[in-house]
C-alpha positions in Angstrom: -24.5 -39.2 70.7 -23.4 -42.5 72.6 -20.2 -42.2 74.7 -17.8 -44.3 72.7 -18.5 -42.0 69.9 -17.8 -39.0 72.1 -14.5 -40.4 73.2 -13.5 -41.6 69.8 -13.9 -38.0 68.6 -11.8 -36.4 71.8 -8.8 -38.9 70.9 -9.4 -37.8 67.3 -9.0 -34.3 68.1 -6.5 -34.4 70.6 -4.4 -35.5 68.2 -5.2 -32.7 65.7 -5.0 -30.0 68.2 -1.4 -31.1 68.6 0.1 -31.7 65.8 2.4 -28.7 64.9 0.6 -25.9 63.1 0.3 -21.8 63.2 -1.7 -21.9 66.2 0.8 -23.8 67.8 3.6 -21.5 66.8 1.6 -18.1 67.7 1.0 -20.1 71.1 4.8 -20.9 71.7 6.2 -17.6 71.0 4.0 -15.9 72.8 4.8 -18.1 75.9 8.4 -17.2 75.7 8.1 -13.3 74.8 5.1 -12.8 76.9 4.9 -15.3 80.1 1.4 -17.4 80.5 -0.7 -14.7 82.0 -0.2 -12.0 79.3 -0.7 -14.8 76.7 -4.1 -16.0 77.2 -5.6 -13.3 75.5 -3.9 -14.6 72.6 -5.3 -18.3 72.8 -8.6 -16.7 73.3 -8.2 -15.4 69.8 -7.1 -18.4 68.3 -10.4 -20.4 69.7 -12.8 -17.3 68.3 -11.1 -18.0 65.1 -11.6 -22.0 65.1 -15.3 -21.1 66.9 -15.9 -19.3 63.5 -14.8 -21.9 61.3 -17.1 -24.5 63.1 -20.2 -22.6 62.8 -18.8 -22.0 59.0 -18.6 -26.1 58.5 -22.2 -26.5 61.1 -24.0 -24.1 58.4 -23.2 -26.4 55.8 -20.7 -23.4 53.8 -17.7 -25.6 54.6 -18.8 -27.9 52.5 -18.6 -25.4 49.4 -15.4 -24.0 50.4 -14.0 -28.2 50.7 -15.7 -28.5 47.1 -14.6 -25.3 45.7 -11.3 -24.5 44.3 -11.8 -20.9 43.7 -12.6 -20.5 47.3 -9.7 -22.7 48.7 -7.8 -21.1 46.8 -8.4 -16.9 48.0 -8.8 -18.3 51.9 -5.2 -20.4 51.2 -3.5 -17.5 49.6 -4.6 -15.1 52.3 -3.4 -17.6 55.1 0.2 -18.0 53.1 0.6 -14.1 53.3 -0.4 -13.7 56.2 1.9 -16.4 57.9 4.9 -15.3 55.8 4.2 -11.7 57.0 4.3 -13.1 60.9 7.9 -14.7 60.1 9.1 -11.9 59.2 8.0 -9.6 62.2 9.6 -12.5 64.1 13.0 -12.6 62.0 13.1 -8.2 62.5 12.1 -8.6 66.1 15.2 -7.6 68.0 13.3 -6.5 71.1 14.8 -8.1 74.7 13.3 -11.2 76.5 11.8 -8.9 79.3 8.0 -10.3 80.5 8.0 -7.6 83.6 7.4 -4.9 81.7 4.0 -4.2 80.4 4.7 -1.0 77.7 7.1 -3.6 75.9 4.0 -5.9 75.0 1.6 -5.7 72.3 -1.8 -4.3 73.1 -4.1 -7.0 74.3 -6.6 -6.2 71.4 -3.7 -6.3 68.9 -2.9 -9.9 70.2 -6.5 -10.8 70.2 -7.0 -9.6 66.4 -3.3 -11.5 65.4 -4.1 -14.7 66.8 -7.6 -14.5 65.5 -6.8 -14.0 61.6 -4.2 -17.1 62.1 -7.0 -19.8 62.7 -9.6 -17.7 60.2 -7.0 -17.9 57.6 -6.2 -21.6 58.0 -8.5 -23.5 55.5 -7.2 -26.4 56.0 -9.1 -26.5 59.2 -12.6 -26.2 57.8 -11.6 -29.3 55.4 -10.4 -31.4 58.2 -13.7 -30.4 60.0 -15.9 -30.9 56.9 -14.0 -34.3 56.6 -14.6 -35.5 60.7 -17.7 -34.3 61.4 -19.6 -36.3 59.2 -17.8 -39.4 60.7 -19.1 -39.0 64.3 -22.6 -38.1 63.3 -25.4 -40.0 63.8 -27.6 -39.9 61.0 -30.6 -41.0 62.5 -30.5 -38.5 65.7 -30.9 -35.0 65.3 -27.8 -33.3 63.7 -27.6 -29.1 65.7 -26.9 -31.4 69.6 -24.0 -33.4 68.2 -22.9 -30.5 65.6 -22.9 -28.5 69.4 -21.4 -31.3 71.2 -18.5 -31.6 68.7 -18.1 -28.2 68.5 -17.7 -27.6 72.1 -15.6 -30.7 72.2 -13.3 -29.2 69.7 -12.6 -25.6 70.8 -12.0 -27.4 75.0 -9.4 -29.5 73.5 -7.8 -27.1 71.5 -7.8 -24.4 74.3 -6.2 -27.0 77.0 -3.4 -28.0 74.4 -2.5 -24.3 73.4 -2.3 -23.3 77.4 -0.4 -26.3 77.5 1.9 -25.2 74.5 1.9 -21.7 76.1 3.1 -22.8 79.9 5.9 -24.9 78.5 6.9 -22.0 76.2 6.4 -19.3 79.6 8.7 -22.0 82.0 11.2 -22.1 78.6 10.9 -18.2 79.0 12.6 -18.3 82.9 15.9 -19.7 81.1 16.0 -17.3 78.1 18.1 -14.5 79.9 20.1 -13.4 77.1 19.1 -10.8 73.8 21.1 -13.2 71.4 19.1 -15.9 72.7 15.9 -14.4 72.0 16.9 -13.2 68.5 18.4 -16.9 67.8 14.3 -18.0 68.8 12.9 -15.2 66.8 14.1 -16.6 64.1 13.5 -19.9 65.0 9.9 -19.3 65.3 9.8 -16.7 62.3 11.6 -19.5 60.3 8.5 -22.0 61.9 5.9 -19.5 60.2 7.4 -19.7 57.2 7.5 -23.7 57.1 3.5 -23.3 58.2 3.2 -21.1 55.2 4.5 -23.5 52.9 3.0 -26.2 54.1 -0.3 -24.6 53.8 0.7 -22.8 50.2 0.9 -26.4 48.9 -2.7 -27.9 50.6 -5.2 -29.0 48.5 -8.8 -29.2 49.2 
């Protein structure tokens, strides 16, 4: 893979890794409820989920699930659920904006598994993958080292922008002293899970 098409692709997904979505969301509230530290098992999640999805498009399945409405449709449906079920956690959450305490956080492995579903259950990203890929290949070369190189490209980018999204949240966090300020983001963020659920309850493949 030549260089400028290596840094073409890093601009290219920069800019998707930032662009407001679920994993951005999950990354921001658990920056403020949680501080950095505690929240990095959480980003972990979210690049095991988009590390599943690029194998999914590398194999060559993506390409049905782009094709298929059927298939869009279960994987869309499950992701809408699911994110509607997250904003509403968020809107019931009442619990104090206290990061010093470990019993008040969720279990590591329940934070892990959360975070994980939200990137597995966004098909959107195996279109968008199934769309660029293709762009930055070389079809002359041999397709599993730049299918590896993109891959790799892709989940480092998108772990440096949600640690980025998750440090500004945990600084946020220092300021957030009072519990009707941490309900009024609750449902700030639980209303920001809904808008990703309708967003993605309207995608088409």
């Amino acid at each position: 893979m030549d260089l400028h098409v290596w840094l073409a692709y890093i601009a290219t997904a920069v800019i998707f890794s930032l662009s407001p979505g679920s994993g951005a969301v999950n990354s921001i509230t658990n920056g403020l409820t949680y501080g950095m530290k505690k929240s990095l098992i959480s980003i972990l999640g979210l690049q095991l989920g988009l590390t599943f999805h690029i194998v999914f498009v590398g194999a060559g399945i993506g390409a049905l699930v782009a094709e298929s409405a059927m298939a869009f449709a279960v994987i869309k449906w499950i992701g809408v659920a699911y994110l509607i079920w997250l904003g509403i956690q968020k809107w019931r959450d009442t619990s104090h904006f206290v990061v010093s305490h470990p019993k008040d956080l969720s279990p590591p492995p329940t934070m892990l598994y959360k975070s994980m579903l939200i990137n597995l259950t966004n098909p959107k990203s195996i279109v968008f993958l199934v769309a660029l890929f293709p762009q930055f290949i070389e079809p002359e070369s041999p397709h599993l080292p730049q299918l590896v190189i993109l891959g790799i490209t892709t989940v480092v980018i998108d772990t440096l922008v949600m640690v980025f999204y998750t440090a500004m949240a945990a600084r946020m966090g220092r300021w957030v002293k009072s519990d009707k300020m941490m309900c009024r983001l609750n449902k700030v963020f639980g209303s920001a899970f809904f808008g990703c659920g309708a967003l993605l309850a309207v995608a088409k493949a």
